[in-house]
Backbone of each chain as ProteinMPNN parsed JSONL, in Angstrom:
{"seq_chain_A": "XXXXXXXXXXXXXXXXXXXXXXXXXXXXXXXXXXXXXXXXXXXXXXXXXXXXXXXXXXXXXXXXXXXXXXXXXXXXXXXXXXXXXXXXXXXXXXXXXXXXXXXXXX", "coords_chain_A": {"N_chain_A": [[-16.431, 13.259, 9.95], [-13.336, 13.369, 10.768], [-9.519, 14.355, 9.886], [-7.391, 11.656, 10.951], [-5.613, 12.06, 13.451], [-2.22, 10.797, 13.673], [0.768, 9.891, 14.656], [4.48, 11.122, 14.512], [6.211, 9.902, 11.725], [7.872, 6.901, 10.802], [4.925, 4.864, 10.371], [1.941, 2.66, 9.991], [0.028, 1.856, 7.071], [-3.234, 1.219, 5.452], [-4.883, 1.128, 2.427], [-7.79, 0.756, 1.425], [-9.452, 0.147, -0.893], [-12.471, 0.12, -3.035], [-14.604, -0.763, -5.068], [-17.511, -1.278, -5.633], [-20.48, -3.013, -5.796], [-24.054, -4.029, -5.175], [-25.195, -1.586, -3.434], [-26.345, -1.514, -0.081], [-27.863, -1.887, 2.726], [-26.495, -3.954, 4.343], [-24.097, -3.509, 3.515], [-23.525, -0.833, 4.254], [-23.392, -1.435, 6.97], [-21.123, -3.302, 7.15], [-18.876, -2.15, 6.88], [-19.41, -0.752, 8.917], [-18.922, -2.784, 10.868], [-15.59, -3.481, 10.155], [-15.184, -0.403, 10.768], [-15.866, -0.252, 13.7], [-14.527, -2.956, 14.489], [-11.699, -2.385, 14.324], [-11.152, 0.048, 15.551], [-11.112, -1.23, 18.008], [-8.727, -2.555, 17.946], [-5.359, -3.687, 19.373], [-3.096, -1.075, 18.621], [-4.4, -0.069, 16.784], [-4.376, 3.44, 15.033], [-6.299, 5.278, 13.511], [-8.433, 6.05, 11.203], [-10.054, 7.13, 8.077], [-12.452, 7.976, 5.689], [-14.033, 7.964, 2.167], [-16.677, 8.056, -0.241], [-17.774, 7.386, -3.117], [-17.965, 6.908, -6.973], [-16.495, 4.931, -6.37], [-15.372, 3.298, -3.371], [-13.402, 4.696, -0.523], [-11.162, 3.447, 1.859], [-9.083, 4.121, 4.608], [-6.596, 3.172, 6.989], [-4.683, 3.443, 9.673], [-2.071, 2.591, 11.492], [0.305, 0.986, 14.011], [1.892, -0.916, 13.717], [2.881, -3.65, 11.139], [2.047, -6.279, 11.981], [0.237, -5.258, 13.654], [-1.546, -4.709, 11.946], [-2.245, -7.143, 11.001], [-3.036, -8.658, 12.801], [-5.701, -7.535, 12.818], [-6.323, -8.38, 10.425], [-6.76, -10.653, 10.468], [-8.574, -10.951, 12.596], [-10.742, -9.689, 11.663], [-11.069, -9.059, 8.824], [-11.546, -11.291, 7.131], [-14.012, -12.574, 8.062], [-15.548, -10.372, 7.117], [-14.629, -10.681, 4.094], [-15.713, -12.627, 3.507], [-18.503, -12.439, 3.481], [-18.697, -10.589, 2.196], [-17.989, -11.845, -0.343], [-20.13, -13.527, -0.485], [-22.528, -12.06, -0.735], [-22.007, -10.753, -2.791], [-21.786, -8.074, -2.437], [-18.998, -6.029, -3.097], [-17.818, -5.871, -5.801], [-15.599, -5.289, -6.967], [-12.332, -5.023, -5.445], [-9.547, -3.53, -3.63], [-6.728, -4.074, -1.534], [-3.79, -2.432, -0.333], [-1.027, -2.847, 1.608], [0.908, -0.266, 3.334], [3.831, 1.755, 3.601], [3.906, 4.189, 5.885], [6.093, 6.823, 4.841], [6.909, 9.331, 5.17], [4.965, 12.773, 6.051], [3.038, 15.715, 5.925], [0.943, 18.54, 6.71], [-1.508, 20.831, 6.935], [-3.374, 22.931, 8.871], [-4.856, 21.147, 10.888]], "CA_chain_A": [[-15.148, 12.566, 10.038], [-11.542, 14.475, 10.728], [-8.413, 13.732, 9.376], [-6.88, 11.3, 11.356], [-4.26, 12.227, 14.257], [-1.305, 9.942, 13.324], [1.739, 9.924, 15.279], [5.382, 11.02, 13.485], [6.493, 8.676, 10.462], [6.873, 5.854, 9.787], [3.796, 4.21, 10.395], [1.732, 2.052, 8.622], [-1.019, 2.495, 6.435], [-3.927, 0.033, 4.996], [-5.537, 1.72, 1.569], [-8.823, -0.274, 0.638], [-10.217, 0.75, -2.285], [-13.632, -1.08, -3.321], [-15.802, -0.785, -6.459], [-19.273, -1.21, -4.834], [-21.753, -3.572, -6.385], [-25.564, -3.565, -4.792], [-25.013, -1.103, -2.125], [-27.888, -1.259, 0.968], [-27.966, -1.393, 4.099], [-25.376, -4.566, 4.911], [-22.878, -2.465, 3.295], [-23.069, -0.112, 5.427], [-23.254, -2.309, 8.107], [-19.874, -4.189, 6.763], [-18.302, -1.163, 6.927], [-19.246, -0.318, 10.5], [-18.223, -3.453, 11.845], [-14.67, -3.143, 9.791], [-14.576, 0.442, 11.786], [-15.474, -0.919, 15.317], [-12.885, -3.909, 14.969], [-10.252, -1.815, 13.83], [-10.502, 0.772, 16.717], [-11.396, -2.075, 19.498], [-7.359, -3.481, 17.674], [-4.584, -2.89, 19.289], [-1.814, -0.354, 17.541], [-5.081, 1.251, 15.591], [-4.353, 4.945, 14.984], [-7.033, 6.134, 13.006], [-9.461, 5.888, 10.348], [-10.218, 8.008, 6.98], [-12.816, 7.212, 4.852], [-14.931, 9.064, 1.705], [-17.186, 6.836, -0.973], [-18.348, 8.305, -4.617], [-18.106, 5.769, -7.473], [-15.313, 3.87, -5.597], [-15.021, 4.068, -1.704], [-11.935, 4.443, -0.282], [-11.173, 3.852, 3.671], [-7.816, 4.146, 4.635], [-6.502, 2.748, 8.059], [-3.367, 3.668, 9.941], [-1.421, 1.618, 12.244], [1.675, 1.195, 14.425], [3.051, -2.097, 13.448], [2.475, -4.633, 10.303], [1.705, -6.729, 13.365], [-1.417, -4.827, 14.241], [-2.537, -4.683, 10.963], [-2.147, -8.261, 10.729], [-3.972, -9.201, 13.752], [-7.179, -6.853, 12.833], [-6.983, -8.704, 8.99], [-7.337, -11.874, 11.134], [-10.382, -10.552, 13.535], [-12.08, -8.749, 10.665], [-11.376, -9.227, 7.398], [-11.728, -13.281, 6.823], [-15.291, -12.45, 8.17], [-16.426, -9.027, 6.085], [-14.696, -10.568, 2.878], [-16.593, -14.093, 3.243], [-19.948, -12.102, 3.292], [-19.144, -9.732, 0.695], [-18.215, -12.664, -1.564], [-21.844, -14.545, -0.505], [-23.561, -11.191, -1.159], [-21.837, -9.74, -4.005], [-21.614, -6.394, -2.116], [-18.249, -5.783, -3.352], [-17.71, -5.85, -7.44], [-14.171, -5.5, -6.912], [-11.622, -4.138, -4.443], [-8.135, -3.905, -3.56], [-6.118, -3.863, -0.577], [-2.942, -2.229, -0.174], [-0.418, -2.079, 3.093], [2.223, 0.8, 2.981], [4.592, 2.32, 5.339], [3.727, 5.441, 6.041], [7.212, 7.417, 5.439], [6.52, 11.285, 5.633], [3.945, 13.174, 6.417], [2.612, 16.971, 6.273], [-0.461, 18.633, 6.39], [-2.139, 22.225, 7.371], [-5.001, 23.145, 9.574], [-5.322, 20.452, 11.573]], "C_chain_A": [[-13.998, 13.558, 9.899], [-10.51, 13.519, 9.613], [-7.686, 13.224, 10.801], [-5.28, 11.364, 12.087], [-3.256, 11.255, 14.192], [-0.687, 10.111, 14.086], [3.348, 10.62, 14.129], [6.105, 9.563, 13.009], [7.764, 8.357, 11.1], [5.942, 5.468, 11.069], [3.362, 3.571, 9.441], [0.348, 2.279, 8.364], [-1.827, 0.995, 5.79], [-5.204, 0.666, 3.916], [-6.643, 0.336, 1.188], [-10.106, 0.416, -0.164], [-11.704, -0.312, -2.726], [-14.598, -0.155, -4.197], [-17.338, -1.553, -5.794], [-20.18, -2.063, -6.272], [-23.234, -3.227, -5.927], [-25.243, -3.359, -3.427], [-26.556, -1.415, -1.686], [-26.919, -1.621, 2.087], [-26.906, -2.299, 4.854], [-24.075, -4.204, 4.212], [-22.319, -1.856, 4.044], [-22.75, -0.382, 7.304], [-22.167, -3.186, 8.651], [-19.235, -3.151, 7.378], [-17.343, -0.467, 8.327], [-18.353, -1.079, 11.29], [-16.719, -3.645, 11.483], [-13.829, -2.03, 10.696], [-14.601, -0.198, 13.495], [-14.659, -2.312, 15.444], [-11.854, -3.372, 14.849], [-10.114, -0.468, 15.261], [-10.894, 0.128, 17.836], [-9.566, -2.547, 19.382], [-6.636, -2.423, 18.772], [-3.359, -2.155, 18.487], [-2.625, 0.246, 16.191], [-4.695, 2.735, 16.107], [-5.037, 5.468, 14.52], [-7.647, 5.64, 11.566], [-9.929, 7.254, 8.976], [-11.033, 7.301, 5.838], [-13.73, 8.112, 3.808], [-15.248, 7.992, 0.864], [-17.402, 8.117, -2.011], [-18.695, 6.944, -5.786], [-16.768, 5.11, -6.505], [-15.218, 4.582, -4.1], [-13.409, 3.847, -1.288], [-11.924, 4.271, 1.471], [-9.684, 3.306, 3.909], [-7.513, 4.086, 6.393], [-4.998, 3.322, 8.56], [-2.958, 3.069, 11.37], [0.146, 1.772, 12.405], [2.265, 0.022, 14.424], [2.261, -2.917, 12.404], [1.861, -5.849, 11.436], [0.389, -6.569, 13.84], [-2.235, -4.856, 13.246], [-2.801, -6.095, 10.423], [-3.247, -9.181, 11.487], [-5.411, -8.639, 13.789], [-7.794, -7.921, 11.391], [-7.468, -10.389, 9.794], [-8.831, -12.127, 11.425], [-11.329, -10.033, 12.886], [-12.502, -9.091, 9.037], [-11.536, -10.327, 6.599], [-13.294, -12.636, 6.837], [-15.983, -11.389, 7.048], [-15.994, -9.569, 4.545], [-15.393, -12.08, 2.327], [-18.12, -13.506, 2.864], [-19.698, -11.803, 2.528], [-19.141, -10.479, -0.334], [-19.977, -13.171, -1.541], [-22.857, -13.266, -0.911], [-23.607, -10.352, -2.454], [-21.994, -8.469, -3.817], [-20.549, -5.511, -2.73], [-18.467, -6.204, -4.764], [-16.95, -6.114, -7.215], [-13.691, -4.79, -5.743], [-9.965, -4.795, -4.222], [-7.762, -3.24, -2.206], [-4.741, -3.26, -0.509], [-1.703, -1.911, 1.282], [0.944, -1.654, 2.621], [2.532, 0.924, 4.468], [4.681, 3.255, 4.357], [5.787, 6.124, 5.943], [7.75, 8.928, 5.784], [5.412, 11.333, 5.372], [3.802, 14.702, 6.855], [1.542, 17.233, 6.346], [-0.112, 20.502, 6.911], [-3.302, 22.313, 7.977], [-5.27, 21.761, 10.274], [-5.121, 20.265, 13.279]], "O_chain_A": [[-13.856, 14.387, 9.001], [-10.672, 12.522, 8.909], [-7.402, 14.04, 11.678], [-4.208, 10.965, 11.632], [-3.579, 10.495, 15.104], [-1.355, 10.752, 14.898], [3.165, 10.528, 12.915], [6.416, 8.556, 13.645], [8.526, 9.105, 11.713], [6.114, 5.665, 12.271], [3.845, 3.577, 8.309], [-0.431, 2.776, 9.178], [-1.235, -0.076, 5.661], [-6.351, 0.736, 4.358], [-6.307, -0.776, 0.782], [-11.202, 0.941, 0.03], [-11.643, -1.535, -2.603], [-15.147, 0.913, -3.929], [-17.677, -2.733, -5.884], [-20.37, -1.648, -7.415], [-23.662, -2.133, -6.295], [-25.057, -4.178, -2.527], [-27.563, -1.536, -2.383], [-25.697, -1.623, 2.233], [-26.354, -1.81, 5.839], [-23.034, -4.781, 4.527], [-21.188, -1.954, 4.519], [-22.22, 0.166, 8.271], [-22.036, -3.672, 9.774], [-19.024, -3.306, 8.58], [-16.23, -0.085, 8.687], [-17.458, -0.692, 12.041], [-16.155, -4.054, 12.498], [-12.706, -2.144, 11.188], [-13.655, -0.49, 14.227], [-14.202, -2.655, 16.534], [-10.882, -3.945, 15.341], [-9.038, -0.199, 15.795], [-11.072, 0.859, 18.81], [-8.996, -2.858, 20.428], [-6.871, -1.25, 19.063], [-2.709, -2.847, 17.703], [-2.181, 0.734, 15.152], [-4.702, 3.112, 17.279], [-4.864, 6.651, 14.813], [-7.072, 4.732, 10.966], [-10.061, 8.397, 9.416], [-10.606, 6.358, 5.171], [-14.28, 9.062, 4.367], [-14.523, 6.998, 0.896], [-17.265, 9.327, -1.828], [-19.548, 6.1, -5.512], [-16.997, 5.954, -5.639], [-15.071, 5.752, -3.746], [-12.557, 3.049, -1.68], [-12.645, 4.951, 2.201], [-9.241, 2.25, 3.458], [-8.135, 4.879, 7.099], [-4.201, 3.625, 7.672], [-3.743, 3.202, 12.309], [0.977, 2.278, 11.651], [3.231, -0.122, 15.173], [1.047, -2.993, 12.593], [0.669, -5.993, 11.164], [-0.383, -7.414, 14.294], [-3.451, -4.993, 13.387], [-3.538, -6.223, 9.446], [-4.008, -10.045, 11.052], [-6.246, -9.085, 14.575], [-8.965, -8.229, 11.172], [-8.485, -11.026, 9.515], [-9.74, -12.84, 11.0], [-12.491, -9.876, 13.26], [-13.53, -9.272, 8.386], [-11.658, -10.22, 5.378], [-13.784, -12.231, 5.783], [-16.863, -11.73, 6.259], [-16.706, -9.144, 3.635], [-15.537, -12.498, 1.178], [-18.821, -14.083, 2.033], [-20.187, -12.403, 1.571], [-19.908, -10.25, -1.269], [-20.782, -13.124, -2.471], [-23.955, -13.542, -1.395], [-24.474, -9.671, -3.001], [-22.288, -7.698, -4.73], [-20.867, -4.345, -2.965], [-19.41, -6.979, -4.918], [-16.885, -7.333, -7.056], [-14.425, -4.054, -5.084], [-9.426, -5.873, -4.474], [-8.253, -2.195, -1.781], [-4.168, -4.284, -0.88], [-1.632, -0.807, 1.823], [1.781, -2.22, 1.917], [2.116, 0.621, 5.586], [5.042, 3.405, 3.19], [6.591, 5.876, 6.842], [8.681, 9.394, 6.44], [4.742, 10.512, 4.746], [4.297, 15.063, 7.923], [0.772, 16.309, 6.087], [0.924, 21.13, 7.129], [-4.27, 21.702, 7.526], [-6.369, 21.357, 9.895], [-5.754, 19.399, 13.883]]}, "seq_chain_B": "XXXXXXXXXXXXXXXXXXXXXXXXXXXXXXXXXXXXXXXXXXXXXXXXXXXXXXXXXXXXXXXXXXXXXXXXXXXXXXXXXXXXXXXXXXXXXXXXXXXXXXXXXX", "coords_chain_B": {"N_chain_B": [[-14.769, 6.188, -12.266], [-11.773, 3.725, -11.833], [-10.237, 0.939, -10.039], [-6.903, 1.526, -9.295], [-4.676, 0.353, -11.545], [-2.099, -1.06, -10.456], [1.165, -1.77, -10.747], [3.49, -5.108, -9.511], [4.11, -5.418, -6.384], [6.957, -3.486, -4.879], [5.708, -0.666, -4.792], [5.247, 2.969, -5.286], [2.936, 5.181, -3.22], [0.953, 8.24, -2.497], [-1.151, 9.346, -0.441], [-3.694, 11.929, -0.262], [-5.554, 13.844, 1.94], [-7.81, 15.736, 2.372], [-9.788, 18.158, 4.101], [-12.629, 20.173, 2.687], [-13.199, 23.783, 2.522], [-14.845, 26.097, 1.809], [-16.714, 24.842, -0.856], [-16.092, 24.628, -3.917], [-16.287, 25.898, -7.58], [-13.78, 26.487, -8.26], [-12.604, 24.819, -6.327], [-13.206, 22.179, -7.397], [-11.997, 22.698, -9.72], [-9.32, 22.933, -9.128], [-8.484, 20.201, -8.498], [-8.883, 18.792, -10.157], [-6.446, 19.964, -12.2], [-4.38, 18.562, -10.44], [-4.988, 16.046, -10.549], [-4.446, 16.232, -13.817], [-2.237, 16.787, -13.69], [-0.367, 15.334, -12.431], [-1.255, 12.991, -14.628], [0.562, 13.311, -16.328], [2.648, 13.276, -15.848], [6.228, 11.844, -15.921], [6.487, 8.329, -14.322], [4.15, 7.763, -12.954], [1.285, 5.989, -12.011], [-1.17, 5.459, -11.474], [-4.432, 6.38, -9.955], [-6.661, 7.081, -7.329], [-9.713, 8.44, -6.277], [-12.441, 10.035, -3.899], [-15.158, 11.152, -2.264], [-16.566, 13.21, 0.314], [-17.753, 13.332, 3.601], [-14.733, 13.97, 4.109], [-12.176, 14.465, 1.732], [-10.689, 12.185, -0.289], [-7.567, 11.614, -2.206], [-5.961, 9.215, -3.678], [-3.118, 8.95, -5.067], [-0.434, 6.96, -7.607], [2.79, 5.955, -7.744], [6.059, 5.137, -9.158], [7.998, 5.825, -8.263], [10.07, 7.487, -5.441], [10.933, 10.118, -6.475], [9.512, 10.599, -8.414], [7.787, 11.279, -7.461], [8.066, 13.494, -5.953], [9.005, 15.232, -8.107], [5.994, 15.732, -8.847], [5.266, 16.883, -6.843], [6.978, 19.315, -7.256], [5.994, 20.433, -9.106], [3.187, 20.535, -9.019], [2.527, 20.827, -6.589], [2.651, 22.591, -4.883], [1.866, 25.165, -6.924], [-0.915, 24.621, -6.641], [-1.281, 24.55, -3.538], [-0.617, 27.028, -2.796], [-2.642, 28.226, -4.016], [-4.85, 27.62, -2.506], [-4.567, 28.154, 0.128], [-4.574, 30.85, -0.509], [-7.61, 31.112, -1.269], [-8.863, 29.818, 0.831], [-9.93, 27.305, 0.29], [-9.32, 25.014, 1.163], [-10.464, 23.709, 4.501], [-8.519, 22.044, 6.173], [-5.23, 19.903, 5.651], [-3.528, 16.679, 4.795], [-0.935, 15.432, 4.079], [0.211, 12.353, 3.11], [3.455, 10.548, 2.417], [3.993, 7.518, 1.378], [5.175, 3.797, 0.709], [4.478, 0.849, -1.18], [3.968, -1.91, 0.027], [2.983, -4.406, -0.128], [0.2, -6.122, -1.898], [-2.843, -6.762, -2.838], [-5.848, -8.798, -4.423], [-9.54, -8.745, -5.361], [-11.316, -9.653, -8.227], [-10.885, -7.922, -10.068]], "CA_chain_B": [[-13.6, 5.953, -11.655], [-11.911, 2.37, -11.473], [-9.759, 0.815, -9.304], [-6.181, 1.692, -10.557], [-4.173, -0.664, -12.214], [-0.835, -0.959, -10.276], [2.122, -2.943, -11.153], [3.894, -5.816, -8.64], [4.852, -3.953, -5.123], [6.585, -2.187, -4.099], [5.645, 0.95, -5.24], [5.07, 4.49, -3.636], [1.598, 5.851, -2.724], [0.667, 9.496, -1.744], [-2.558, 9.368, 0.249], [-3.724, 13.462, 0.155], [-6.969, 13.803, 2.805], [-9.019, 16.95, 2.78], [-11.26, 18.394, 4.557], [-12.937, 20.952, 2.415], [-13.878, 24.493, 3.215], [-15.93, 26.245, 1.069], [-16.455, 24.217, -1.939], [-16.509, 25.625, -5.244], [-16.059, 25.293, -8.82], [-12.205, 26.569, -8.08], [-11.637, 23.675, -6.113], [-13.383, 21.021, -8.481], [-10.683, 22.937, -10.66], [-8.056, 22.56, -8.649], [-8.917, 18.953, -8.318], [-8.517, 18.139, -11.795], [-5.441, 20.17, -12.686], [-3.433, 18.09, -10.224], [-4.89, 14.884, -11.832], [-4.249, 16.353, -14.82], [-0.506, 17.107, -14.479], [0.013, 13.44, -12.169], [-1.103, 11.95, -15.369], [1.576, 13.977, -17.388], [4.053, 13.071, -15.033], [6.676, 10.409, -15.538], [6.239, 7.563, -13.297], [2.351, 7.91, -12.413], [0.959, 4.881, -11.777], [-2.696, 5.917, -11.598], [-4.987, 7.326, -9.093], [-7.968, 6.764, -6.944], [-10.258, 9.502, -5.537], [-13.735, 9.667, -3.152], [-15.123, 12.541, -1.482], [-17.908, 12.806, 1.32], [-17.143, 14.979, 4.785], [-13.572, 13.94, 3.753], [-11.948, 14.076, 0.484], [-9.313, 11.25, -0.246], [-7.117, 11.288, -3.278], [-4.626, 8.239, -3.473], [-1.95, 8.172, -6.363], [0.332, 5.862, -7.44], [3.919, 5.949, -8.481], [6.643, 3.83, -9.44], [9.155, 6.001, -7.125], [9.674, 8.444, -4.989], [11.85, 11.07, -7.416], [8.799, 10.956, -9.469], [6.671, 11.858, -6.27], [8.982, 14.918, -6.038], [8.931, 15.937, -9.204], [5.051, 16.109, -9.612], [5.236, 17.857, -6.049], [7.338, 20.277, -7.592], [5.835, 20.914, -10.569], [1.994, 21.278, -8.884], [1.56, 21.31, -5.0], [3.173, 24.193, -4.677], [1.261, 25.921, -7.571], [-1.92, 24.355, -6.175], [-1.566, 24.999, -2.317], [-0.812, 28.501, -2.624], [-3.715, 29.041, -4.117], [-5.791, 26.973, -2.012], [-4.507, 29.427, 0.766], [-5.263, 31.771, -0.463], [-8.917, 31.094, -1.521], [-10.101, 29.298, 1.479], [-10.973, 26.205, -0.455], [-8.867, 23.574, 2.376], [-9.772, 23.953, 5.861], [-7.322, 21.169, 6.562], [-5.282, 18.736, 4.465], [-2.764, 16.18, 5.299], [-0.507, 14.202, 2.545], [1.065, 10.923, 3.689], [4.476, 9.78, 1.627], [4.205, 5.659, 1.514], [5.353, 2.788, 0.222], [3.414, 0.161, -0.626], [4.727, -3.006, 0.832], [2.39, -5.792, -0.43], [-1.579, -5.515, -1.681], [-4.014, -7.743, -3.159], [-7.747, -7.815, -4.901], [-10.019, -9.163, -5.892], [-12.697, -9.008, -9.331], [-10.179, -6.283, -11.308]], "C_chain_B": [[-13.462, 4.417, -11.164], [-10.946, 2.285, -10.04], [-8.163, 1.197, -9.824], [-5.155, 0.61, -10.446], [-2.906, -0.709, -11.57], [0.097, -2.203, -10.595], [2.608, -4.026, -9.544], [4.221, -5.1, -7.232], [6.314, -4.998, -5.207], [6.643, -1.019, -5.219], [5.167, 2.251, -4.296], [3.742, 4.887, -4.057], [1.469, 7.602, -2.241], [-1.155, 9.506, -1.232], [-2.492, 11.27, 0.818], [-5.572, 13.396, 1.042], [-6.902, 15.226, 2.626], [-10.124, 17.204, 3.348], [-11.785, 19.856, 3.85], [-13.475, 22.369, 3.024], [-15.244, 25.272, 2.445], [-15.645, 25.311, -0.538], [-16.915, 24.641, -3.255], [-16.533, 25.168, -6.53], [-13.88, 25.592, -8.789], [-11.857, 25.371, -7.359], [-11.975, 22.335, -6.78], [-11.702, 21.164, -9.38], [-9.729, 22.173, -10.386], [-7.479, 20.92, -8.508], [-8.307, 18.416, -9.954], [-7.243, 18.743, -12.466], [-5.036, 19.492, -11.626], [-3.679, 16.624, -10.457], [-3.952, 14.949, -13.054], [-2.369, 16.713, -14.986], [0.191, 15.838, -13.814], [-0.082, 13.054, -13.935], [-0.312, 12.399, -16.504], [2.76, 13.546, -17.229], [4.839, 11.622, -15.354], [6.857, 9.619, -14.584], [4.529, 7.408, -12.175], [2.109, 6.616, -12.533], [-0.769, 4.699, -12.214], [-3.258, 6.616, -10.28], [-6.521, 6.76, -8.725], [-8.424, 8.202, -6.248], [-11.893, 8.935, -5.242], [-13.59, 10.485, -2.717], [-16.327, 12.895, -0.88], [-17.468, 13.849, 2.161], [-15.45, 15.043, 4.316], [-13.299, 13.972, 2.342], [-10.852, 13.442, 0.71], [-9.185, 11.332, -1.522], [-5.973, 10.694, -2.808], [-3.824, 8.254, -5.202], [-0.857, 7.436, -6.663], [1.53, 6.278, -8.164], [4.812, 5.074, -8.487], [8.055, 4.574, -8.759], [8.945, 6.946, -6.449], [10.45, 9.722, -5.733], [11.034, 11.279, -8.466], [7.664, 11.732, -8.642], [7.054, 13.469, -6.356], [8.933, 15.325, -7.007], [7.401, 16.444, -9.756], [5.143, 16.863, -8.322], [5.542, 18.993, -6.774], [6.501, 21.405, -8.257], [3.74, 21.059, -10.113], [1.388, 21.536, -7.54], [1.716, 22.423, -4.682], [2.084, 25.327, -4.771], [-0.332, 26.171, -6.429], [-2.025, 24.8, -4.417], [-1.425, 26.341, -1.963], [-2.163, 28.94, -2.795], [-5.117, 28.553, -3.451], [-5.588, 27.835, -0.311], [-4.927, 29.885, 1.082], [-6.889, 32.247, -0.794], [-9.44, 30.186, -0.38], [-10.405, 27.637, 1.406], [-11.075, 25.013, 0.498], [-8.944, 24.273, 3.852], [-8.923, 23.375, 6.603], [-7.524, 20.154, 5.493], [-4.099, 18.221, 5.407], [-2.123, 15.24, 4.177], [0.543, 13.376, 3.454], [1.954, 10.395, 2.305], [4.078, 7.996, 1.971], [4.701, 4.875, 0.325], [4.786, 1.73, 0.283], [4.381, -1.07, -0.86], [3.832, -4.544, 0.168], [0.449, -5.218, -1.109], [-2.046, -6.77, -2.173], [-5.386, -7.53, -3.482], [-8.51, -8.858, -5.074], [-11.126, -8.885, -7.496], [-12.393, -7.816, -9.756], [-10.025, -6.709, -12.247]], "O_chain_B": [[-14.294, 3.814, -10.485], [-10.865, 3.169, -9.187], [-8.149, 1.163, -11.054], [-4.851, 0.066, -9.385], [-2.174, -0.179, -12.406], [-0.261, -3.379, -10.664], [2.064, -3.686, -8.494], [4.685, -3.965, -7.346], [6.639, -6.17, -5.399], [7.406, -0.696, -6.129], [4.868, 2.4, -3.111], [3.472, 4.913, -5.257], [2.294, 7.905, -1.378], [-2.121, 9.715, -1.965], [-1.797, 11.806, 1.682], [-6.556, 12.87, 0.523], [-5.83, 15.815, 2.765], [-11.214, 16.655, 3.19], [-11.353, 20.835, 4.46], [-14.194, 22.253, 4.016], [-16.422, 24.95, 2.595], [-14.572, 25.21, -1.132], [-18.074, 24.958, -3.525], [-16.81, 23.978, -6.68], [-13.013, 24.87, -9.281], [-10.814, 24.814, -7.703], [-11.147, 21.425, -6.754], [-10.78, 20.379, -9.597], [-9.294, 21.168, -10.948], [-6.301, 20.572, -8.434], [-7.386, 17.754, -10.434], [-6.841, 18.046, -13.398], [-5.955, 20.096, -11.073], [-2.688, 15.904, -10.572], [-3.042, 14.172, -13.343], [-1.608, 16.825, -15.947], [1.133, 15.287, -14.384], [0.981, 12.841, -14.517], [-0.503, 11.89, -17.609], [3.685, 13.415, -18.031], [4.327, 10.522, -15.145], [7.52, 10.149, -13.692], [4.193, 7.035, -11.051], [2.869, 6.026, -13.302], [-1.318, 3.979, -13.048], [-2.531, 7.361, -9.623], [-7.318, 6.207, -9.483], [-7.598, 8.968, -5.751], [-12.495, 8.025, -5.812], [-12.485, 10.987, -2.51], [-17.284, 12.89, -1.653], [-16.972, 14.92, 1.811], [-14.942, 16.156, 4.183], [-14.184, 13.501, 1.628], [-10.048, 13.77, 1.582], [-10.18, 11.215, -2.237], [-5.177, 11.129, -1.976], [-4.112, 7.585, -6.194], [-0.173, 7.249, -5.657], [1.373, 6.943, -9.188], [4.557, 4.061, -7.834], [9.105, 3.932, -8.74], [7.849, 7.501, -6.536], [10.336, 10.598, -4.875], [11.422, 11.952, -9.42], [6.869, 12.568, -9.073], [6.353, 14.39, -6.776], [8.653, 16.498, -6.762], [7.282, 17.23, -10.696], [5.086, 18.031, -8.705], [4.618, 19.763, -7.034], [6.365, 22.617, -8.089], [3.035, 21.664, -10.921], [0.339, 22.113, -7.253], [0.876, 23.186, -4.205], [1.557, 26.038, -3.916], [-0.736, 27.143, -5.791], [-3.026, 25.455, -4.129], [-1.993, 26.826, -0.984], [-2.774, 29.733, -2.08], [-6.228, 28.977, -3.772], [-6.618, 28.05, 0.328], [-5.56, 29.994, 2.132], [-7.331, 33.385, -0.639], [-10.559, 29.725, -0.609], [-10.96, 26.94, 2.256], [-12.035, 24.282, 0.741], [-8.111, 25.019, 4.366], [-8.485, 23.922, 7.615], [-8.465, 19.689, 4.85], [-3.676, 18.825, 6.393], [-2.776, 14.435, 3.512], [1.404, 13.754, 4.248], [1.387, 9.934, 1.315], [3.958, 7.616, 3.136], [4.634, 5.268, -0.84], [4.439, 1.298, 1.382], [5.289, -1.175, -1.685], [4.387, -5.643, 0.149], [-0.22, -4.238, -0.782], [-1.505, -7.813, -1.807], [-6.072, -6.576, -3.115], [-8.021, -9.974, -4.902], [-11.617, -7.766, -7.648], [-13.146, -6.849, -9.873], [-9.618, -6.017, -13.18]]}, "name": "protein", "num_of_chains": 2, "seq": "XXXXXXXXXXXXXXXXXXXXXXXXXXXXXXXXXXXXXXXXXXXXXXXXXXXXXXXXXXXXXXXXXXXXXXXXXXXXXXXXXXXXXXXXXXXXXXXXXXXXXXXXXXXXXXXXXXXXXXXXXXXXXXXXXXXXXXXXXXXXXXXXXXXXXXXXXXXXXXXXXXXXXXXXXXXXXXXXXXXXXXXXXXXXXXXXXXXXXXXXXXXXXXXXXXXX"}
């Protein structure tokens, strides 16, 4: 996984943090289908994600709008299972606007 | 590592992505002195981190004049010497604001 080519700020951003209960295999499977709805959306920009005790996957987007219409197409569905499976312990959602932005080496 | 505790939004976010290069005990270091001086800092909020092909550290603040001030006071220190040792083959830090969030089971 790269660091995600963004566009220049603002943009918007979608931090989801999740405390992991009994990881397997429809975890990772949640996950996936989270990534392939989010870059089938339109006004996705990119994807960033790393796990340890807490996973983090961080989304980026060109309008509250787009990120609105992916929480529609995706996330009703992935957070109905995770409740019925107890995949998730906990988790939190956050949407920001992106308002600067640097980096190196990329 | 939990989820971290933030107050009502809005508040400001720094989402830092890495992609590691060689990985060492200097950059574990490095890792933990800029925890360690965020959580010194006035206006810290808390902090999430995960780290896989990517590393993500998200922290939280309650402005952006507190963002700046822990900049000051350790990216500096810290990216020089990350430089100059190699440690980042690319990083990218995103300024945000967070605009709304939500959780569940915290």
């Amino acid at each position: 996984m790269k660091i995600a080519e963004t566009p220049k700020a603002p943009y918007f951003a979608v931090i989801f943090t999740i405390v992991a209960g009994k990881i397997d295999e429809e975890d990772a499977g949640m996950s996936d289908q989270m990534a392939k709805l989010a870059h089938e959306q339109e006004g996705f920009l990119g994807m960033e994600a790393a796990s340890g005790d807490l996973g983090i996957i961080v989304s980026y987007w060109n309008s509250l709008e787009a990120i609105q219409k992916w929480r529609q197409n995706s996330e009703h569905q992935v957070a109905q299972k995770a409740g019925k499976s107890g995949v998730f312990a906990a988790f939190k959602i956050r949407i920001c606007k992106v308002e600067r932005d640097y980096g190196f080496g990329m």
